[in-house]
Backbone bond lengths (Angstrom), bond angles and torsions (degrees), N, CA, C in turn:
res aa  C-N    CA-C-N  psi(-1)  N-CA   C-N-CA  omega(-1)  CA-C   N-CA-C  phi
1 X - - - 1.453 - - 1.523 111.08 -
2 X 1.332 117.22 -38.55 1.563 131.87 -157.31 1.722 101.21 -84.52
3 X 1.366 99.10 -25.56 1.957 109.47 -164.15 1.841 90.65 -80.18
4 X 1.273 99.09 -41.68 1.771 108.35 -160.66 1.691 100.76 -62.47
5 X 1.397 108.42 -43.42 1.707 116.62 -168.50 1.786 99.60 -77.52
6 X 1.642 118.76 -33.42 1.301 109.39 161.85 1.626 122.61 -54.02
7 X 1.462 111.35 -44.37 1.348 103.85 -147.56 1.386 83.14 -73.21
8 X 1.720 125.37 -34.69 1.591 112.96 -153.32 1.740 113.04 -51.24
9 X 0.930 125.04 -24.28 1.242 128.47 -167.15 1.713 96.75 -72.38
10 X 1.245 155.27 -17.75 1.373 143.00 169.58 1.163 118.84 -63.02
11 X 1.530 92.23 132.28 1.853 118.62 -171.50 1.104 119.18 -124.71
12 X 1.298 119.47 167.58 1.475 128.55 -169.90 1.896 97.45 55.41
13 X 0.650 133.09 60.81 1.854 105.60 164.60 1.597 119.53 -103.59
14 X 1.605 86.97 34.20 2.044 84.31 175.71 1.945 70.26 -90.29
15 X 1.778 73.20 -172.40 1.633 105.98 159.97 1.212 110.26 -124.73
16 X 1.543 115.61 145.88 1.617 134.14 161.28 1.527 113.94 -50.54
17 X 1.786 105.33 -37.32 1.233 106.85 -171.75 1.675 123.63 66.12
18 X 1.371 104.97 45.13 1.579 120.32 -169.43 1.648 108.12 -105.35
19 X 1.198 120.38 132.75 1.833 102.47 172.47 1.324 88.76 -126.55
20 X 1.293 85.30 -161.63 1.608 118.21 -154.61 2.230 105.91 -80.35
21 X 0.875 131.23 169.07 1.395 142.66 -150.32 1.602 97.67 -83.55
22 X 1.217 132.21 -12.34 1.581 138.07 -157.66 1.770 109.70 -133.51
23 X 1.480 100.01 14.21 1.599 108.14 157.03 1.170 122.65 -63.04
24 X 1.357 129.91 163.52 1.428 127.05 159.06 1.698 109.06 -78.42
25 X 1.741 84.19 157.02 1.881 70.84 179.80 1.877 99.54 -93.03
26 X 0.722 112.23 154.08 1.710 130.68 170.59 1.499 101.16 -50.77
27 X 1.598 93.02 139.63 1.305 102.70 -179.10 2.067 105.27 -111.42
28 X 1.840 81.71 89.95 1.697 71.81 -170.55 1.822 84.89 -156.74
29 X 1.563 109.28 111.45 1.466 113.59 148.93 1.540 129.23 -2.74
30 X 1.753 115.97 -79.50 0.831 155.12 176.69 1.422 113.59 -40.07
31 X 2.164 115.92 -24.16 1.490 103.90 -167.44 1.794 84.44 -132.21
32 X 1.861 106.48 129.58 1.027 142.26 162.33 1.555 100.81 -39.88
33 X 1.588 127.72 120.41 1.681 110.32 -173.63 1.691 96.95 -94.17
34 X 0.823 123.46 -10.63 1.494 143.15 -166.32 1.886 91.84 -78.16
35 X 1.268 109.02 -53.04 1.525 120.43 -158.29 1.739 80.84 -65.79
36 X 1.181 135.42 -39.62 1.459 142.91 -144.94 1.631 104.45 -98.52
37 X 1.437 117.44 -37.37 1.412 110.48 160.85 1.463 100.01 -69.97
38 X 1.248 135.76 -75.40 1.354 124.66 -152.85 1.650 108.00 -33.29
39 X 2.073 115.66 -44.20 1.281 97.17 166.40 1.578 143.97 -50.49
40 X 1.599 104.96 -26.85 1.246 117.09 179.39 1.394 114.34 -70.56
41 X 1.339 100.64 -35.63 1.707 105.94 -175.01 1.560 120.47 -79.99
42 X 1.583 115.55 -24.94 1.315 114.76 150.44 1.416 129.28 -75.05
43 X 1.214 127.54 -37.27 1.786 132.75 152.86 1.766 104.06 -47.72
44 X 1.515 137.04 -33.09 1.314 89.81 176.59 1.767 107.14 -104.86
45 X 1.402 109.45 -25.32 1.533 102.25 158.08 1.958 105.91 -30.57
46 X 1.395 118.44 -56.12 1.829 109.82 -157.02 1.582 82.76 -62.44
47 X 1.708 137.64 -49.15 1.145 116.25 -145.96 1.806 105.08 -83.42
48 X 1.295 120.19 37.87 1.690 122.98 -171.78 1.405 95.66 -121.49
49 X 1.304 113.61 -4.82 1.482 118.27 -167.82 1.372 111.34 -71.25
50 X 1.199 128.60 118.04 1.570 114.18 177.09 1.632 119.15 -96.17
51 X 1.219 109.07 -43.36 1.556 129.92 175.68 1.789 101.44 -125.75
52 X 1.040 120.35 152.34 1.620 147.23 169.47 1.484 109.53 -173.52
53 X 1.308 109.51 165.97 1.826 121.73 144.48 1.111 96.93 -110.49
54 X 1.545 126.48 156.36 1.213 136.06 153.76 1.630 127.55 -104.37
55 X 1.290 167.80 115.08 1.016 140.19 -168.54 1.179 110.92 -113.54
56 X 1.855 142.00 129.54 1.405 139.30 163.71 1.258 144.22 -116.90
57 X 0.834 125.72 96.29 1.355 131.69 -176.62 1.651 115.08 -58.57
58 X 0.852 143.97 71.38 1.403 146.36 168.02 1.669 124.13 -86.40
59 X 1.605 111.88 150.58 1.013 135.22 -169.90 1.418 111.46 -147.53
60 X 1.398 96.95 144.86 1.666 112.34 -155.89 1.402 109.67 -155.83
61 X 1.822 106.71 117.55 1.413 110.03 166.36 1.376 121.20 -66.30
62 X 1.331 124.59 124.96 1.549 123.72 137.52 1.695 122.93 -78.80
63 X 1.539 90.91 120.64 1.836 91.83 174.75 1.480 108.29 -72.95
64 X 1.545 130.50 128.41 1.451 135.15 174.26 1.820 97.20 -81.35
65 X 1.326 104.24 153.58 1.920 119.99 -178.50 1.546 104.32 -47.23
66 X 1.623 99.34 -31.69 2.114 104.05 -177.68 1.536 109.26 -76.16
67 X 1.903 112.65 -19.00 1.566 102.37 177.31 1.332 121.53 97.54
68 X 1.843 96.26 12.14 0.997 112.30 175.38 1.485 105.93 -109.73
69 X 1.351 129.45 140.83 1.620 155.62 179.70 1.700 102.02 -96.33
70 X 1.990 78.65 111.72 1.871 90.61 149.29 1.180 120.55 -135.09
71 X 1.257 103.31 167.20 1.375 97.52 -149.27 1.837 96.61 -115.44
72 X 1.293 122.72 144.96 0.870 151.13 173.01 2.067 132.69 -88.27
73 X 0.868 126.49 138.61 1.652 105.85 -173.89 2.013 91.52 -133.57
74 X 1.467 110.91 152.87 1.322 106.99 149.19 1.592 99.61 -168.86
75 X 1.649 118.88 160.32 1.284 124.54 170.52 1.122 122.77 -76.10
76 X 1.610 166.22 -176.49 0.892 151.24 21.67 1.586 144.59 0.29
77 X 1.303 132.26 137.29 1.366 127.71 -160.36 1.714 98.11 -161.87
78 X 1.543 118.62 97.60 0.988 114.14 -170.62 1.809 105.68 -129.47
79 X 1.040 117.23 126.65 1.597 149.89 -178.58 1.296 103.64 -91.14
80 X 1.927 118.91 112.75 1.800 91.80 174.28 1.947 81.90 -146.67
81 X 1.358 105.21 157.02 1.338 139.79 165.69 1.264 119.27 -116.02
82 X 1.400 140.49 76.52 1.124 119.34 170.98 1.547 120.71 -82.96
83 X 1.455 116.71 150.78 1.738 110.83 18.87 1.484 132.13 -97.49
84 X 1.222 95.93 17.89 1.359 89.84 -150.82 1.896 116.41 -152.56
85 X 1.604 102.84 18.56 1.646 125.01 176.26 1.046 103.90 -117.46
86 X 2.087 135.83 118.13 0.843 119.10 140.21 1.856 125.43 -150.38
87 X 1.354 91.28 150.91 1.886 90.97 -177.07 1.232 93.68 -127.43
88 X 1.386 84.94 142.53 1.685 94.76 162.70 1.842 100.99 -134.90
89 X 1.133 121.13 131.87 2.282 125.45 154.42 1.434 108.99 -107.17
90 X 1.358 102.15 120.99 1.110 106.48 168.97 1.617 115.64 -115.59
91 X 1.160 116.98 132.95 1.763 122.65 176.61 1.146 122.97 -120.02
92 X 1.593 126.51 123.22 0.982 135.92 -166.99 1.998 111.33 -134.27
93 X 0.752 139.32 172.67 1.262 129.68 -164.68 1.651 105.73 -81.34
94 X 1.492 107.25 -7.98 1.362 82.69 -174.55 1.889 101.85 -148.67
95 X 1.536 92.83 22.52 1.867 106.45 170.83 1.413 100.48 -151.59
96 X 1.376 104.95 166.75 1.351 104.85 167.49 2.235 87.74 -169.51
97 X 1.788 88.13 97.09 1.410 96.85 171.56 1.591 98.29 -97.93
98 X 1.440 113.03 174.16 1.615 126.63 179.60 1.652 95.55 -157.19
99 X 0.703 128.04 116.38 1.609 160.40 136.96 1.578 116.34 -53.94
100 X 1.121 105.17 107.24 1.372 133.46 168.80 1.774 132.32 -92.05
101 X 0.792 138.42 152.60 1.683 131.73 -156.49 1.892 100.74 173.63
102 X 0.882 110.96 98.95 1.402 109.11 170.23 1.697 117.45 -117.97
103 X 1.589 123.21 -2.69 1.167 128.29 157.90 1.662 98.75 119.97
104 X 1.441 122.40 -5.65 1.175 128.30 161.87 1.668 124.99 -134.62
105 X 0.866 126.05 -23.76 1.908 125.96 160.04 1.828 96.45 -115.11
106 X 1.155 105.97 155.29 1.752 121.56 158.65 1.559 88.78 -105.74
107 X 1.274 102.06 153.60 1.823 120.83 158.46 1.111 111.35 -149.07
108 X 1.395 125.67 130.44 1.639 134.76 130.30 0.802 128.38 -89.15
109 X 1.725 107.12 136.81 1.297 129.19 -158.05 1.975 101.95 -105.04
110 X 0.832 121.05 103.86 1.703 102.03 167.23 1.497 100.29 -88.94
111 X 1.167 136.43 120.83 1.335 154.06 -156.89 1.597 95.63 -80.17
112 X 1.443 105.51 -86.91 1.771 129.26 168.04 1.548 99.89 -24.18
113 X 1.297 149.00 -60.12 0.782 142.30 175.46 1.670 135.49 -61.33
114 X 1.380 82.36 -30.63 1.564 102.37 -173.35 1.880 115.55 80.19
115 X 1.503 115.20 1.85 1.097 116.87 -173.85 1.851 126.88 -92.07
116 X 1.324 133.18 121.53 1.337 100.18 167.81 1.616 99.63 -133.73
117 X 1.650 96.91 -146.84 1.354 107.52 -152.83 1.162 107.15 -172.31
118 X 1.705 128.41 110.67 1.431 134.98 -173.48 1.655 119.59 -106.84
119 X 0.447 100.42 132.90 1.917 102.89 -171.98 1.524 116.32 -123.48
120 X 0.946 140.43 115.02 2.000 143.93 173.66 1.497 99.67 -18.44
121 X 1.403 138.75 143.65 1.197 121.57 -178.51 1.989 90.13 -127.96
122 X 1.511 110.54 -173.46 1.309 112.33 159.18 1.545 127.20 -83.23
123 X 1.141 111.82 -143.52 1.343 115.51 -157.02 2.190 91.25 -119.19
124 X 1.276 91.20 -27.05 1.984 75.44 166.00 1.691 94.34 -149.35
125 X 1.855 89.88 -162.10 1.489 105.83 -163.46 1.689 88.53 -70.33
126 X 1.229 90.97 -66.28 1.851 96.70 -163.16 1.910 117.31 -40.34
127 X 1.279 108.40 -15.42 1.866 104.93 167.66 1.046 100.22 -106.70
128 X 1.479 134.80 -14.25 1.586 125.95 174.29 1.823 92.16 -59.19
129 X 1.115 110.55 -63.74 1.783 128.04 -178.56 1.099 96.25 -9.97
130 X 1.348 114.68 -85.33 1.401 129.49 159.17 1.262 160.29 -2.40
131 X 1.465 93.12 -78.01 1.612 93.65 162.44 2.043 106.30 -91.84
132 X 0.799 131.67 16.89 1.772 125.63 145.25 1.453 107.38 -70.99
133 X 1.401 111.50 -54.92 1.545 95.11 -166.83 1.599 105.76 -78.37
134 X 1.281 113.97 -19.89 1.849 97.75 -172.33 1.822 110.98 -94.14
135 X 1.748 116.19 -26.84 1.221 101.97 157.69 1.443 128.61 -107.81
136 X 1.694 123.86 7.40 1.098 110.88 166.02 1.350 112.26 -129.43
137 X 1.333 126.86 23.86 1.431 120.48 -157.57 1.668 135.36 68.07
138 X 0.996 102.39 -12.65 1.413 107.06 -136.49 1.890 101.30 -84.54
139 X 1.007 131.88 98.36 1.482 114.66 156.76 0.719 160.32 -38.22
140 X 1.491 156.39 91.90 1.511 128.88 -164.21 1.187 126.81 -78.55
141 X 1.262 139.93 166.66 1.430 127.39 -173.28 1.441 105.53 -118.04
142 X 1.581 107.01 144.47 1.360 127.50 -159.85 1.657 113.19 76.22
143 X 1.567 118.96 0.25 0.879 131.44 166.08 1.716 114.74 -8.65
144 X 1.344 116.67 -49.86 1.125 115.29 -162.29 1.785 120.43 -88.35
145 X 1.452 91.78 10.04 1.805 123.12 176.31 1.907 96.02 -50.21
146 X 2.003 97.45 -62.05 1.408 104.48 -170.09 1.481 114.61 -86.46
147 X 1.116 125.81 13.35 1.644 131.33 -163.19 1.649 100.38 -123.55
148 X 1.685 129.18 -27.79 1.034 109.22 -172.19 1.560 117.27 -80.72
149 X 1.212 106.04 137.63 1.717 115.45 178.80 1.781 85.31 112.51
150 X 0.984 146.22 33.37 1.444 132.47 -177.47 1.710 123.64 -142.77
151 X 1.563 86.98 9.07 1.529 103.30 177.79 1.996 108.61 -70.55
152 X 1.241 102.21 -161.08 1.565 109.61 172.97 1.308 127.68 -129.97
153 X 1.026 123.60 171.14 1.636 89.62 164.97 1.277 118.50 -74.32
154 X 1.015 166.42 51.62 1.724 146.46 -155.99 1.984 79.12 -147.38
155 X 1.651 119.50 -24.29 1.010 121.73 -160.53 1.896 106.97 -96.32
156 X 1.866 84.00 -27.34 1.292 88.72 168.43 1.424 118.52 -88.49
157 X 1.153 137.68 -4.82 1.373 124.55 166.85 1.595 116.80 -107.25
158 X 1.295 103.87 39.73 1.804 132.68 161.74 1.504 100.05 -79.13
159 X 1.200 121.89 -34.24 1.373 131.03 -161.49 1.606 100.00 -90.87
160 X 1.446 123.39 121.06 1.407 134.70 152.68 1.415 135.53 -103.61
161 X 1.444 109.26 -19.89 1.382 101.85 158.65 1.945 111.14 -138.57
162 X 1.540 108.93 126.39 1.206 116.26 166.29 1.972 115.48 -131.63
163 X 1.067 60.08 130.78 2.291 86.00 -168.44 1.424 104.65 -113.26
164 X 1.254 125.01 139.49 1.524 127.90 141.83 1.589 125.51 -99.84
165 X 1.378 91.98 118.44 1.466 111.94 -162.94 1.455 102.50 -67.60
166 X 1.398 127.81 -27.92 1.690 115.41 -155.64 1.255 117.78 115.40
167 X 1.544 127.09 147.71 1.336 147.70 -164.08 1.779 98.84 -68.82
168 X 1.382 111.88 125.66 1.664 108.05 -172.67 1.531 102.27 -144.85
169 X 1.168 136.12 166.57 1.389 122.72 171.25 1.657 120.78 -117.86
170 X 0.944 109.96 169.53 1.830 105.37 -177.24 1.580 86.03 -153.74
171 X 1.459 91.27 105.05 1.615 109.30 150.73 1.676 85.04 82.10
172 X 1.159 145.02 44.32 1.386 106.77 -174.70 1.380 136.02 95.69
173 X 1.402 97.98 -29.05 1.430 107.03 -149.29 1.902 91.02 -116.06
174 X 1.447 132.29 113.82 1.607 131.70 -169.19 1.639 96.14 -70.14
175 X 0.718 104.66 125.49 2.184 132.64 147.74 1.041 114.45 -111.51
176 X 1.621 103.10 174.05 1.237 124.42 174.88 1.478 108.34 -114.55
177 X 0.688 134.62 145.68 1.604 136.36 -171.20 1.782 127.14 -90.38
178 X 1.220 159.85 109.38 1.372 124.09 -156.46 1.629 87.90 -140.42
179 X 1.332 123.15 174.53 1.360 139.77 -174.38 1.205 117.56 -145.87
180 X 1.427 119.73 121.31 1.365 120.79 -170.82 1.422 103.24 -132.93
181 X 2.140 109.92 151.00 0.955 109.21 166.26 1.382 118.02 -137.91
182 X 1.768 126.51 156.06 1.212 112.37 160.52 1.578 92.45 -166.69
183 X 1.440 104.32 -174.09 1.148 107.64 -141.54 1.680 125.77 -49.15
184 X 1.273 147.14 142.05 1.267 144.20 178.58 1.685 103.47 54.57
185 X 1.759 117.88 15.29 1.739 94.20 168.39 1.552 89.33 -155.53
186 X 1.112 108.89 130.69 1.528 126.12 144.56 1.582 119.03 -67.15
187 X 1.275 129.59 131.61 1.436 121.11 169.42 1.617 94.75 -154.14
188 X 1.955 108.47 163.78 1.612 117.26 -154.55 1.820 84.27 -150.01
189 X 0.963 111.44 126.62 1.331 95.56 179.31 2.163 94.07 -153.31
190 X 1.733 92.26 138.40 1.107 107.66 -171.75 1.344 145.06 -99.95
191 X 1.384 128.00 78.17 1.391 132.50 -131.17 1.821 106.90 -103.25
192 X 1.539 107.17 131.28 1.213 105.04 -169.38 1.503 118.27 -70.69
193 X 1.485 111.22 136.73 1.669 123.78 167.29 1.620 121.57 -35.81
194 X 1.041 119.80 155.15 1.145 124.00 149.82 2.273 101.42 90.85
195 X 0.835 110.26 -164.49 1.250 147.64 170.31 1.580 117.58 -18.81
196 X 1.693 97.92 -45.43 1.636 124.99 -169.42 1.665 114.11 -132.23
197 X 1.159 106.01 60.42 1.907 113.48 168.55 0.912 112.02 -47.18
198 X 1.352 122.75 70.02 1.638 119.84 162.03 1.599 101.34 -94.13
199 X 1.582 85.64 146.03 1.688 91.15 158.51 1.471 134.02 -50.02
200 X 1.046 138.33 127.93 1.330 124.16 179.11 1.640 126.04 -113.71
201 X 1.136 114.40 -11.93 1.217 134.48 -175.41 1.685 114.52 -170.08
202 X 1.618 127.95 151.37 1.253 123.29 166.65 1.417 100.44 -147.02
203 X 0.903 94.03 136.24 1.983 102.35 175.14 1.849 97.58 -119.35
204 X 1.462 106.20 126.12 1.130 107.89 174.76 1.659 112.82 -120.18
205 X 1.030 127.55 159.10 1.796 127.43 -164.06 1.454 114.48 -153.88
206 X 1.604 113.49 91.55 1.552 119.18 156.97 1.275 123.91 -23.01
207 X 1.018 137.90 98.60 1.700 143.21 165.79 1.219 132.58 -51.46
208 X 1.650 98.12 -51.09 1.064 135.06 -170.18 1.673 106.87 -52.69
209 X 1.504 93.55 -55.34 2.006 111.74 -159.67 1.805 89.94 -88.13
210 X 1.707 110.67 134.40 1.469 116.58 178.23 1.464 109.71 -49.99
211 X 1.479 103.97 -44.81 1.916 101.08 170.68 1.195 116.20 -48.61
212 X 1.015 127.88 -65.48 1.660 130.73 177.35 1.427 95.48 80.63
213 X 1.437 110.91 68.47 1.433 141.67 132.68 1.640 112.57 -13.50
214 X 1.420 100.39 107.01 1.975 97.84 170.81 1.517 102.61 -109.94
215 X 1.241 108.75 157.30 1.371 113.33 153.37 1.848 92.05 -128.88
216 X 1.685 87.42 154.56 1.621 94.59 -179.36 1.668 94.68 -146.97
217 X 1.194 96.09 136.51 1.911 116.46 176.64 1.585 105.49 -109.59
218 X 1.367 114.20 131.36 1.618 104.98 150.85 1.256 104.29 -138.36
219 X 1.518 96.85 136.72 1.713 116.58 -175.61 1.473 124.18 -85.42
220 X 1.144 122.61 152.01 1.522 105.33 166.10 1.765 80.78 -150.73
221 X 1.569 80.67 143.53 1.479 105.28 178.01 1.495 128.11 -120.56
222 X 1.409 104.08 137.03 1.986 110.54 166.38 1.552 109.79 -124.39
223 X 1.519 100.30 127.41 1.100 117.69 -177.69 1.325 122.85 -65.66
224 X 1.783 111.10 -38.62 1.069 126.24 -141.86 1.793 89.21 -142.11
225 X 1.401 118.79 76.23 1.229 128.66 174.37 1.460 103.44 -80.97
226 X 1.832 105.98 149.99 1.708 115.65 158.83 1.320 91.31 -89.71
227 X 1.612 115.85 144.37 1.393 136.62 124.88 1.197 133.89 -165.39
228 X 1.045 127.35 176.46 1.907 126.23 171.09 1.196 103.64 -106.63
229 X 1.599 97.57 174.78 1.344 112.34 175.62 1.562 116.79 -63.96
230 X 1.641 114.84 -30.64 1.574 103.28 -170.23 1.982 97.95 -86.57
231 X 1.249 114.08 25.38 1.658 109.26 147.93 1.555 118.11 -82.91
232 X 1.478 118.74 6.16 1.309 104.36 175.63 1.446 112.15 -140.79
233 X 1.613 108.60 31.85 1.207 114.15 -169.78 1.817 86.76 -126.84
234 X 1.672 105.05 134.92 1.152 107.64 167.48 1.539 124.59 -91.86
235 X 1.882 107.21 137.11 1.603 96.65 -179.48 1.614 98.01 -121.98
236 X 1.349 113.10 122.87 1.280 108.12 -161.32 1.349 105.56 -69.02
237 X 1.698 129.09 147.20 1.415 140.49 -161.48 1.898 77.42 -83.84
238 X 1.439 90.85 160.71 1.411 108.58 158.71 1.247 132.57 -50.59
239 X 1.293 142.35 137.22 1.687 141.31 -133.55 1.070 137.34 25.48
240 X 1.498 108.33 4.65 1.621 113.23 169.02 1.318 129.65 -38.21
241 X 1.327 130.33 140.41 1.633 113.24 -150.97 2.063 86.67 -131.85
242 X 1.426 105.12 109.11 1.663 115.18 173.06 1.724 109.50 -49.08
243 X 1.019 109.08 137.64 1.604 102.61 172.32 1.849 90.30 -139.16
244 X 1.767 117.49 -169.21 0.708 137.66 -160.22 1.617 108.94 -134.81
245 X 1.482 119.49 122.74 1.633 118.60 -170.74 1.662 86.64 -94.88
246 X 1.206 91.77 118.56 1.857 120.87 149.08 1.686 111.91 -18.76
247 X 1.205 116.61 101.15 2.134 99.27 169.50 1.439 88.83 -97.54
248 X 1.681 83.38 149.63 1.686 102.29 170.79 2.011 103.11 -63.29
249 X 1.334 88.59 168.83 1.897 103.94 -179.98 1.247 94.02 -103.89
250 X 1.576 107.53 154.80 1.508 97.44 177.06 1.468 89.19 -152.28
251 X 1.511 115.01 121.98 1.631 122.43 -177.92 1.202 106.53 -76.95
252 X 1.535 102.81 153.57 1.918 123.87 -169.76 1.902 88.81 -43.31
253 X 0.729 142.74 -20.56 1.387 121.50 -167.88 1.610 121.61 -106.98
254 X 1.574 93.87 1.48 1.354 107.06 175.07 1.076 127.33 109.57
255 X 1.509 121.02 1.14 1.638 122.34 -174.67 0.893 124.03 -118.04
256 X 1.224 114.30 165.03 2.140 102.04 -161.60 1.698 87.92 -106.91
C-alpha cells in the first residue's frame, strides 16, 4: 500500500530525447537542426551542473471515463550535490512525500502520514536512479534533470518534427521557444537565452487521447544554493512510525 502512494508522486518520466554533441543530425525536412543543437547544448550545459536547486510548479490533466480533463497542480523543490546529495519535497493537495539521499541511505518521508522508510543506497545519484526504479519501482521526480543529454541516437530519430517558435519569456526570464514532435506526443519546451540554457518551461500534449491531456512544468533555478550536509540527512520528527518499501520479485528467468 505504502510503496504504491510512494511511487505515485513520479514526474516527468517521458524523455526530451536529447544526446550528446557527436550525433548525426536527422535526416528529416520537417526537423529545424538548429532547434536540435540548442537541445544538445542545453543537455550538456545541465550535465556540468554540480550543485543547483531547481523549483517546479507543474500541472497535469487527468482524463475522467466521460473524456473529460482535470487538471491537477503540485510543486516540486529539489536540492542536489552531486554526486552524491539529494532532496527533493514535493506538495500536492493531498501528499506531501520528501526524498532524502545523502550518498549512503535513501529515505522517504510521507510527511501527512508521518510514515517513512530508509533503505542502503549507492555511492551516487545516477545508481541511486537506478536501483529505485529496477528494485523498488520507485521514480524520482525531475528525474530527467540527470538523464538529459544521455539518450542515443535511435532515441533521437523518435523525433519528426522540430521548429523554433521565437524569442518568448517565462517568468521574466527571455527564451527561445521550440516545438517538438514524435510519435503519440507533442511537446514545446522553453530554454533560456544567452550564456545558461536551462530549461525553463515544458508543455507536453497526449495525441493519442481525444482530450489531449497536457502536463506543463515551469522551472526556476539557483545555481548557487546555501546548505549543509544535515539538509540531506533524515531525523525522524517525533512519532514517526518506520515501515518497510516493498522490492519487486523477480523470477529465476529474470522478470519481474
Amino acid at each position: 500500500m505504502y510503496r504504491r502512494l510512494f511511487c505515485s508522486v513520479a514526474i516527468l518520466s517521458f524523455s526530451l530525447f536529447v544526446c550528446g554533441q557527436d550525433s548525426p543530425a536527422p535526416k528529416n525536412p520537417n526537423i529545424d537542426p538548429n532547434a536540435m543543437a540548442t537541445l544538445d547544448k542545453m543537455g550538456h550545459y545541465l550535465r556540468t551542473l554540480t550543485t543547483f536547486q531547481v523549483k517546479s510548479v507543474q500541472t497535469t490533466d487527468t482524463v475522467l471515463d466521460n473524456g473529460q480533463a482535470i487538471q491537477s497542480t503540485r510543486t516540486i523543490d529539489m536540492l542536489a550535490a552531486r554526486p552524491n546529495r539529494l532532496l527533493v519535497d514535493i506538495k500536492s493537495d493531498d501528499e506531501h512525500p520528501i526524498f532524502l539521499y545523502n550518498g549512503k541511505n535513501f529515505t522517504i518521508y510521507a510527511s501527512l502520514l508521518n510514515y517513512y522508510a530508509t533503505v542502503p543506497a549507492p555511492a551516487t545519484i545516477a545508481e541511486l536512479i537506478g536501483k529505485l526504479q529496477d528494485r523498488y519501482e520507485i521514480d524520482l521526480p525531475l528525474v530527467d534533470v540527470f538523464m538529459w543529454g544521455a539518450g542515443d541516437s535511435a532515441e533521437r530519430q523518435s523525433i519528426t518534427s522540430a521548429i523554433d517558435i521565437g524569442s518568448s519569456s517565462v517568468e521574466g526570464t527571455t527564451c527561445e521557444q521550440y516545438a517538438f514532435r514524435q510519435d503519440g506526443l507533442d511537446w514545446q519546451i522553453w530554454i533560456q537565452q544567452g550564456d545558461y540554457p536551462l530549461p525553463r518551461k515544458l508543455v507536453l500534449t497526449t495525441v493519442t487521447d481525444a482530450a489531449r491531456p497536457r502536463h506543463t512544468d515551469v522551472l526556476t533555478w539557483n545555481l548557487a544554493p546555501s546548505f549543509n550536509d544535515l539538509a540531506f540527512t533524515f531525523d525522524p520528527p517525533e512519532g514517526a512510525q518506520k515501515i518497510a518499501i516493498a522490492e519487486l520479485t523477480t523470477s529465476p528467468g529474470g522478470t519481474k
